[in-house]
C-alpha positions as CSV (number, residue, x, y, z in Angstrom):
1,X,0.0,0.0,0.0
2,X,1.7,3.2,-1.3
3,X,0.1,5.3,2.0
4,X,2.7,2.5,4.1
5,X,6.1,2.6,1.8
6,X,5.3,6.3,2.1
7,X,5.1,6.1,6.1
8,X,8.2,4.2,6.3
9,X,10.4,6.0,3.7
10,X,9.3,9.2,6.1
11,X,10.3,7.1,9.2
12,X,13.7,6.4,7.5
13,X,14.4,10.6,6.6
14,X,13.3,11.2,10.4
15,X,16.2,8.1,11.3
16,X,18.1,9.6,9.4
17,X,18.0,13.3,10.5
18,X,18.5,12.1,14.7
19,X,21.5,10.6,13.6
20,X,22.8,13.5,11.9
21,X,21.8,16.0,14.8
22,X,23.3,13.6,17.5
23,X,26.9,12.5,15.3
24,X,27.0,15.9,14.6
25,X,27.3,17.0,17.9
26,X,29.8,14.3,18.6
27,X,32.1,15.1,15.7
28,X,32.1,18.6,17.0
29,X,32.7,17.6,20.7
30,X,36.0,15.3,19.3
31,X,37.4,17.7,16.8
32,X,36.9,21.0,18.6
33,X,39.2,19.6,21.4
34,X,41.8,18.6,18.8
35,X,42.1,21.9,17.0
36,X,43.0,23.5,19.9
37,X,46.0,20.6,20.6
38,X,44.2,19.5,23.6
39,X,45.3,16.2,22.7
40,X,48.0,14.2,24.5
41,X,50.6,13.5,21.2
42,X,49.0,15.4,18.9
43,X,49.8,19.0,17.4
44,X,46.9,21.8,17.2
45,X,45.5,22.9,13.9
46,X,48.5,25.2,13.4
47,X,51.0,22.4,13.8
48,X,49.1,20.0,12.1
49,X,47.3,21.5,9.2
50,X,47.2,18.4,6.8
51,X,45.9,16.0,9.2
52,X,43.0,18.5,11.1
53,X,42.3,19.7,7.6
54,X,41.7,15.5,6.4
55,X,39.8,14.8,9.4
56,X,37.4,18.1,9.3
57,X,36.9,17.3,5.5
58,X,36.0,13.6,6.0
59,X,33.1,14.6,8.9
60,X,31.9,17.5,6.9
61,X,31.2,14.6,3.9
62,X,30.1,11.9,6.1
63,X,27.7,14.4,7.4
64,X,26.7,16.0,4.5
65,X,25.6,13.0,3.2
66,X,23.8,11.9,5.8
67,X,21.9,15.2,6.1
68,X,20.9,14.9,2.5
69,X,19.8,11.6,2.6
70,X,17.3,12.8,5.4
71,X,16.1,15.8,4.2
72,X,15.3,14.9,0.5
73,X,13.4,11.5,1.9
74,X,11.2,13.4,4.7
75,X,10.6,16.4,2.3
76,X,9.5,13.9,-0.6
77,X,7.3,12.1,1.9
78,X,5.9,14.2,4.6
79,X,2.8,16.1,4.2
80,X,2.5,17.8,7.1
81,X,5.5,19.5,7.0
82,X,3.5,22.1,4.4
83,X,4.6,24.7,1.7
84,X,5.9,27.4,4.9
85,X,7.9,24.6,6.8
86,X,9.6,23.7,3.5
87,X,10.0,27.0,2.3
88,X,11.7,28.5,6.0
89,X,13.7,25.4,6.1
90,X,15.5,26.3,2.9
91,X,15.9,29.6,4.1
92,X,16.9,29.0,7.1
93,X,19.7,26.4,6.3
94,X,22.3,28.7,5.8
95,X,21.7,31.0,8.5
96,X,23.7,29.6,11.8
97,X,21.2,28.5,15.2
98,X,18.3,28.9,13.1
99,X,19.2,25.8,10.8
100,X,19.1,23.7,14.1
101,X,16.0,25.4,14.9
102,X,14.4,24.9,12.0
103,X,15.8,21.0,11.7
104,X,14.2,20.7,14.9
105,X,10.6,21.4,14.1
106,X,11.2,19.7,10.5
107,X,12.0,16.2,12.6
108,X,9.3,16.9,15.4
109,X,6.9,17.5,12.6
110,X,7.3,14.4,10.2
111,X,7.9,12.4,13.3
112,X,4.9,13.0,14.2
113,X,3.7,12.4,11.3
114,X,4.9,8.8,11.4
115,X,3.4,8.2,14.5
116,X,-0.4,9.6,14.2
117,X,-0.5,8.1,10.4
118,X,0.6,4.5,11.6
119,X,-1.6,4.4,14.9
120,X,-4.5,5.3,12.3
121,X,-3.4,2.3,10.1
122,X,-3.2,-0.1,12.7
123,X,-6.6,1.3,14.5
124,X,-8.3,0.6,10.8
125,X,-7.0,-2.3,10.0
126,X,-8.6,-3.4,13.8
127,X,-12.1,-2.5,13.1
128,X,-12.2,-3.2,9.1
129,X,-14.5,-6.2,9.4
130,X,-16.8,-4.5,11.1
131,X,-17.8,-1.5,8.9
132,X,-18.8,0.7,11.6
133,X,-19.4,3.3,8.7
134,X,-21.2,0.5,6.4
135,X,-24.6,2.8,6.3
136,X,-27.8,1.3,4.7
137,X,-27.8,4.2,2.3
138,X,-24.6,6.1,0.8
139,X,-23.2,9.0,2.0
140,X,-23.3,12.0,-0.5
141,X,-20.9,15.1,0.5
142,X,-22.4,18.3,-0.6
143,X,-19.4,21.2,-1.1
144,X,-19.6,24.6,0.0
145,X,-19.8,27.6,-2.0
146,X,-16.5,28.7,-4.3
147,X,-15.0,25.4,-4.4
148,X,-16.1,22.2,-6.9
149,X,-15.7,18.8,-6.6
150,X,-12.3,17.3,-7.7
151,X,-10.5,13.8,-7.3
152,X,-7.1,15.5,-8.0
153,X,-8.0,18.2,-5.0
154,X,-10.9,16.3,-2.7
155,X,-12.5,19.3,-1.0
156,X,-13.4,17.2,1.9
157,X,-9.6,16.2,2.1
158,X,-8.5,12.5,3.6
159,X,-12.0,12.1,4.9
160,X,-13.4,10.3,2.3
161,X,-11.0,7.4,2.1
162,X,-11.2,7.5,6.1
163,X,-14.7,6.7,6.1
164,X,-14.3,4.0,3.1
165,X,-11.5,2.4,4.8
166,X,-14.3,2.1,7.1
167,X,-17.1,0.5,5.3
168,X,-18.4,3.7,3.6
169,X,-19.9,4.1,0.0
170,X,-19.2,8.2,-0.8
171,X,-20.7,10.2,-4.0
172,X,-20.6,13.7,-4.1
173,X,-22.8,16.7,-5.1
174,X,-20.9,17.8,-8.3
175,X,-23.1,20.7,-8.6
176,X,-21.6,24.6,-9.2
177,X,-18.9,26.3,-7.1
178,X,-21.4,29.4,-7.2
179,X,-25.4,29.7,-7.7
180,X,-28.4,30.7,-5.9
181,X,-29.2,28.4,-3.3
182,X,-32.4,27.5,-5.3
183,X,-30.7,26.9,-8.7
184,X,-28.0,24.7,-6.5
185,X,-31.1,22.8,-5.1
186,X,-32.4,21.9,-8.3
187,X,-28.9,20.4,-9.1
188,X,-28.5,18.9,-6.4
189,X,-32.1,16.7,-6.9
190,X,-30.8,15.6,-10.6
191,X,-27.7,14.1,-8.9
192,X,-29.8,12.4,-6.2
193,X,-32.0,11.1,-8.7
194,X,-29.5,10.3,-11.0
195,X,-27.4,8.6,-8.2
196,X,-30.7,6.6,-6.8
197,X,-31.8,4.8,-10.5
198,X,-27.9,4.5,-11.0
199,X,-27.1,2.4,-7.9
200,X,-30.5,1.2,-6.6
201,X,-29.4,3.0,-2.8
202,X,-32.9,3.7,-2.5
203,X,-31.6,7.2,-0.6
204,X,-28.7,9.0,0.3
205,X,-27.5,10.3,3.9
206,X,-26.2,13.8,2.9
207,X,-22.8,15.9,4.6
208,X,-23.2,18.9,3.7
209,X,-20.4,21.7,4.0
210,X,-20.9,25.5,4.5
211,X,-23.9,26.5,2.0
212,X,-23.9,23.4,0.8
213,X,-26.2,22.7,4.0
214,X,-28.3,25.1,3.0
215,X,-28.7,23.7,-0.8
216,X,-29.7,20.5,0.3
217,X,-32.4,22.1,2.9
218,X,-34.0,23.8,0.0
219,X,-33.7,20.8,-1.9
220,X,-35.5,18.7,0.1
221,X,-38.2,21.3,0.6
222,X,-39.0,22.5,-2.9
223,X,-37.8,19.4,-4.6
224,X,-38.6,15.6,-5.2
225,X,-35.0,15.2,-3.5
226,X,-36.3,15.0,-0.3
227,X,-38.0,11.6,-1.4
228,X,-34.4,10.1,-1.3
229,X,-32.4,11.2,1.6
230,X,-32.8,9.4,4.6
231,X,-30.4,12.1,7.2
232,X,-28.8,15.6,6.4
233,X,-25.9,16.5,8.3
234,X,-24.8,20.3,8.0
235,X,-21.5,21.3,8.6
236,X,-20.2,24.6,9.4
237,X,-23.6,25.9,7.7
238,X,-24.8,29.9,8.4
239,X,-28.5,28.6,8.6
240,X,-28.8,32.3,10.1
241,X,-26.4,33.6,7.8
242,X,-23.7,36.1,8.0
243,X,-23.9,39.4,9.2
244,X,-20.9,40.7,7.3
245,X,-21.8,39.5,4.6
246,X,-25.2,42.2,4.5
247,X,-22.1,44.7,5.5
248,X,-19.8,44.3,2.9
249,X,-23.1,44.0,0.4
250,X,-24.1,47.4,1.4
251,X,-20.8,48.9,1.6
252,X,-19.1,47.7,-1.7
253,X,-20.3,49.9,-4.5
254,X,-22.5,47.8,-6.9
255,X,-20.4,48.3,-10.3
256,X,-17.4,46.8,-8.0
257,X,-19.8,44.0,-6.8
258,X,-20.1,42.8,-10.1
259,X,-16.8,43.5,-11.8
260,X,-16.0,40.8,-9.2
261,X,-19.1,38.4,-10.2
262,X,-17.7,38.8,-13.8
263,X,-14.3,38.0,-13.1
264,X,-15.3,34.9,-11.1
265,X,-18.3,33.3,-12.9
266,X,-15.6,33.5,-16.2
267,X,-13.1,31.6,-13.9
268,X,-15.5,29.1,-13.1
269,X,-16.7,28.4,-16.8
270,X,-12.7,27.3,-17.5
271,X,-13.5,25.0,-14.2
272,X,-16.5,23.7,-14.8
273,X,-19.1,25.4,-13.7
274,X,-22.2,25.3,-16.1
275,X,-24.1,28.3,-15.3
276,X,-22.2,30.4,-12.4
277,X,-24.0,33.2,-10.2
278,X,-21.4,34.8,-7.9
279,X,-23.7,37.1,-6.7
280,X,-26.3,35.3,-5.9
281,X,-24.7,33.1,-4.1
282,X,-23.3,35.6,-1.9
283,X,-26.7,37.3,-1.5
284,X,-28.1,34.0,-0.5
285,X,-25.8,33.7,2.4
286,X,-26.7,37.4,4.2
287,X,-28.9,37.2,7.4
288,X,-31.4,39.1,6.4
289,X,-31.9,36.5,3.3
290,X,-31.3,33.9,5.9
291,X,-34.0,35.0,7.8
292,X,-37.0,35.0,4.8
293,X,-35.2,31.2,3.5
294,X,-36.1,30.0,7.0
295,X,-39.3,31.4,7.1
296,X,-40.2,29.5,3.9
297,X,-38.2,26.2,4.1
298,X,-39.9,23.9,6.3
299,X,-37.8,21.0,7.4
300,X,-39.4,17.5,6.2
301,X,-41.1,15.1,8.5
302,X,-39.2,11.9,8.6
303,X,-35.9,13.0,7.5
304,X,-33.1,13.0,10.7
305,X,-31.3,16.7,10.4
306,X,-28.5,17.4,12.6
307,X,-25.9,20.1,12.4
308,X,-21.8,20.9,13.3
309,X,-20.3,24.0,14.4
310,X,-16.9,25.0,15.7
311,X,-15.0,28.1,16.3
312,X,-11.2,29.3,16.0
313,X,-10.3,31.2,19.1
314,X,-7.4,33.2,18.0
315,X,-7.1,34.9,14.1
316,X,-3.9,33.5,13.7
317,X,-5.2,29.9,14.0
318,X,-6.8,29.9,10.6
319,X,-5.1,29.2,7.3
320,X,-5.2,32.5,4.4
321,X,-7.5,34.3,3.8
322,X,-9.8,32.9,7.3
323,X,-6.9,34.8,9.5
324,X,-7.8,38.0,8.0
325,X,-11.9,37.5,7.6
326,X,-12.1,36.4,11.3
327,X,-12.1,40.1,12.8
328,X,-14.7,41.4,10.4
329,X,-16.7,38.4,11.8
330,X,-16.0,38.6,15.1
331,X,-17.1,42.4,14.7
332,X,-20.4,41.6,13.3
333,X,-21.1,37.4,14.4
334,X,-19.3,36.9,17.5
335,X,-17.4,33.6,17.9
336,X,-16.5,32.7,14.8
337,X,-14.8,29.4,12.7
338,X,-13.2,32.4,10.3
339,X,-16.1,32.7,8.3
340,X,-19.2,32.0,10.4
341,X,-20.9,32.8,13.4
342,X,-21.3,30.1,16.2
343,X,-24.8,31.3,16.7
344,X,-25.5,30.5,13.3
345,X,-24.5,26.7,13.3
346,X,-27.4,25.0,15.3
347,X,-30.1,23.2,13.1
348,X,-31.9,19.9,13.9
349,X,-32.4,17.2,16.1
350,X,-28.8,17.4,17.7
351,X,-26.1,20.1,17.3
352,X,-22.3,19.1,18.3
353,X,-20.3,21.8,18.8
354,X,-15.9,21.4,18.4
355,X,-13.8,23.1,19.8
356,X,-10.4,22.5,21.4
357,X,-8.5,24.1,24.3
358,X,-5.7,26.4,23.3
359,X,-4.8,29.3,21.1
360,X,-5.6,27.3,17.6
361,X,-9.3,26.6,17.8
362,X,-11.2,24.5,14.5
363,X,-11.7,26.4,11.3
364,X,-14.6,26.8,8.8
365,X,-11.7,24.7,6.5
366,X,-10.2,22.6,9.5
367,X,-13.8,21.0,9.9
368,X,-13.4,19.4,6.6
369,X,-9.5,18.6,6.4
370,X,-9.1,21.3,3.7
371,X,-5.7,21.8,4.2
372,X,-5.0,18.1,5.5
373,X,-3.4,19.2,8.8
374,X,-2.7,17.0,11.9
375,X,-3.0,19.1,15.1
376,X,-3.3,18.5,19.1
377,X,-6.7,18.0,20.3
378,X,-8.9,17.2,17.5
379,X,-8.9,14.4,14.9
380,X,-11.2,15.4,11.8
381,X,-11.1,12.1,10.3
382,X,-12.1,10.1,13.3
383,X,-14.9,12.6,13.8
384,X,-16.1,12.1,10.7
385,X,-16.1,7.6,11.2
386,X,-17.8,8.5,14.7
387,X,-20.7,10.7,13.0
388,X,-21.1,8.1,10.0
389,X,-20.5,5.1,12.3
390,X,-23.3,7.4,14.2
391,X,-25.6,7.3,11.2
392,X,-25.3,3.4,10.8
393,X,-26.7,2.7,14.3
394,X,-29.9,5.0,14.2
395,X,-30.5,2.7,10.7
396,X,-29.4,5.3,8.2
């Protein structure tokens, strides 16, 4: 399995790296004594020139290739080390103190790595026979707004092989990065249709990310799609929308509004969208539209909804551009996941709030491994088997 050789070819770079940090430290604690002719029968570096010279040139190589051997392995294999950690260690390496610094956090990091990845392994290979995700109906993952389905770039990250490695069966929406939450609805009931005469499921438990939630509440309102899905979980949604979002709309003069709209909705078409609606997709997410859409979409009887929130607690948590949008929320929301208000989160039957203690906090992207990151106190994937496995057991 290519997820394993890449584990252990990590675990090797990480070997690798100790033993360059610790022989490195030795070589310097036997030669620096020499140089200075601390050495019973043996001239300083001034006496003895050749030989010091030799000996300094030998370690130098021996470590040297031993440092290269690690790096290039653990930067070729480790994903968590990310784009900055690669980038600063490059930097850094020729900058005395702050190369060992910076080698420090590159080992602690893939280390890591190794360790959470292979527990993971291990814990699925445990449970695989029992399928604790293996729902009666599919799972369908519903994307939020700006972003489109993509094997090469999963939005939802390494969830979805999590929850297959579990017993899972996952589709997804693959409906426009940008419409009207109506006109989304309407796509959203051709690919539930399409996706219930293609496989025979019967229905579909939908996950549904951001506005995504709120494209399969209208779907199953003014649509035959709510024929055909058994549970919808929302994610991150703004069911009560976003305050700033009515701000910016009424601050941002309207020929700018849509010189933006254009710029986007022709980005889109090279993407894939079919029919894109910046705009309205924006609009759709404002509280006071927010307020009128739940007015008018009644949730349906025997359908299980349930809902997920979380929050960042410091700006500097989040990932570009959520770092910067966070204190316009704040400002106008509250608590905040760097794009939505906590208040905004609840819908259903049962509402799970995440959170973790610390400066870091969960992001509106964090919740659905957008930028694949391991950190302290929170473990999206397993969340994610937990609420499925969740699913199975109330007979969804």
């Amino acid at each position: 399995m290519l997820t394993r050789t890449r584990l252990r070819a990590c675990k090797i770079g990480c070997i690798f790296l100790h033993i360059f940090w610790i022989t490195t430290l030795i070589v310097v604690l036997l030669i620096l004594p020499g140089l200075f002719g601390l050495y019973p029968g043996r001239g300083n570096l001034m006496q003895e020139p050749v030989f010091w010279g030799i000996l300094c040139l030998l370690a130098f190589l021996a470590e040297a290739v031993v440092f290269w051997i690690g790096i290039i392995i653990v930067y070729l294999t480790s994903s968590q080390l990310g784009l900055k950690i690669r980038i600063l260690g490059a930097v850094c390496g020729f900058i005395p103190i702050a190369n060992l610094i910076m080698l420090a956090i590159i080992i602690r990091t893939a280390s890591a790595e190794v360790k959470v990845e292979t527990e993971k392994l291990k814990q699925n290979a445990a449970r695989k026979d029992a399928r604790i995700c293996g729902t009666k109906y599919p799972i369908l993952l519903v994307h939020g707004v700006f972003f489109r389905d993509s094997e090469i770039l999963n939005y939802w990250g390494r969830i979805p092989r999590e929850l297959e490695a579990n017993g899972a069966t996952i589709y997804y929406g693959n409906h426009n990065s940008a419409a009207a939450v109506r006109d989304s609805a309407v796509e959203l009931e051709q690919r539930i249709l399409e996706l219930v005469k293609k496989t025979g499921c019967e229905k579909v438990n939908v996950i549904a990310h951001s506005k995504g939630g709120l494209d399969t509440r209208a779907a199953i309102a003014l649509t035959e799609a709510g024929k055909y899905i058994a549970s919808l979980t929302t994610i991150n949604t703004p069911h009560r929308g976003c305050e700033f979002a009515d701000y910016l709309l009424s601050k941002i003069p309207v020929e700018d509004q849509e010189e933006v709209a254009r710029a986007y909705n022709l980005a889109a078409k090279k993407l894939g969208d079919d029919a894109p609606d910046f705009l309205s997709a924006v609009k759709d997410l404002t509280s006071e539209h927010c307020e009128q859409f739940n007015r008018e979409i009644q949730d349906a009887p025997g359908i299980f909804y349930q809902s997920v929130g979380s929050k960042l607690n410091k700006s500097s948590a989040g990932r570009f551009p959520l770092n910067l949008s966070y204190h316009l929320v704040k400002y106008f929301d509250g608590a905040n996941d760097g794009l939505v208000g906590e208040k905004s989160f609840p819908w259903g039957e049962k509402f799970t709030f995440l959170t973790v203690k610390g400066r870091r906090g969960i992001s509106h992207g964090d919740v659905i491994d957008l930028n694949r990151e391991n950190f302290k106190g929170f473990d999206v994937r397993e969340f994610y088997v937990t609420l499925v496995a969740d699913l199975k057991k109330k007979g969804f």
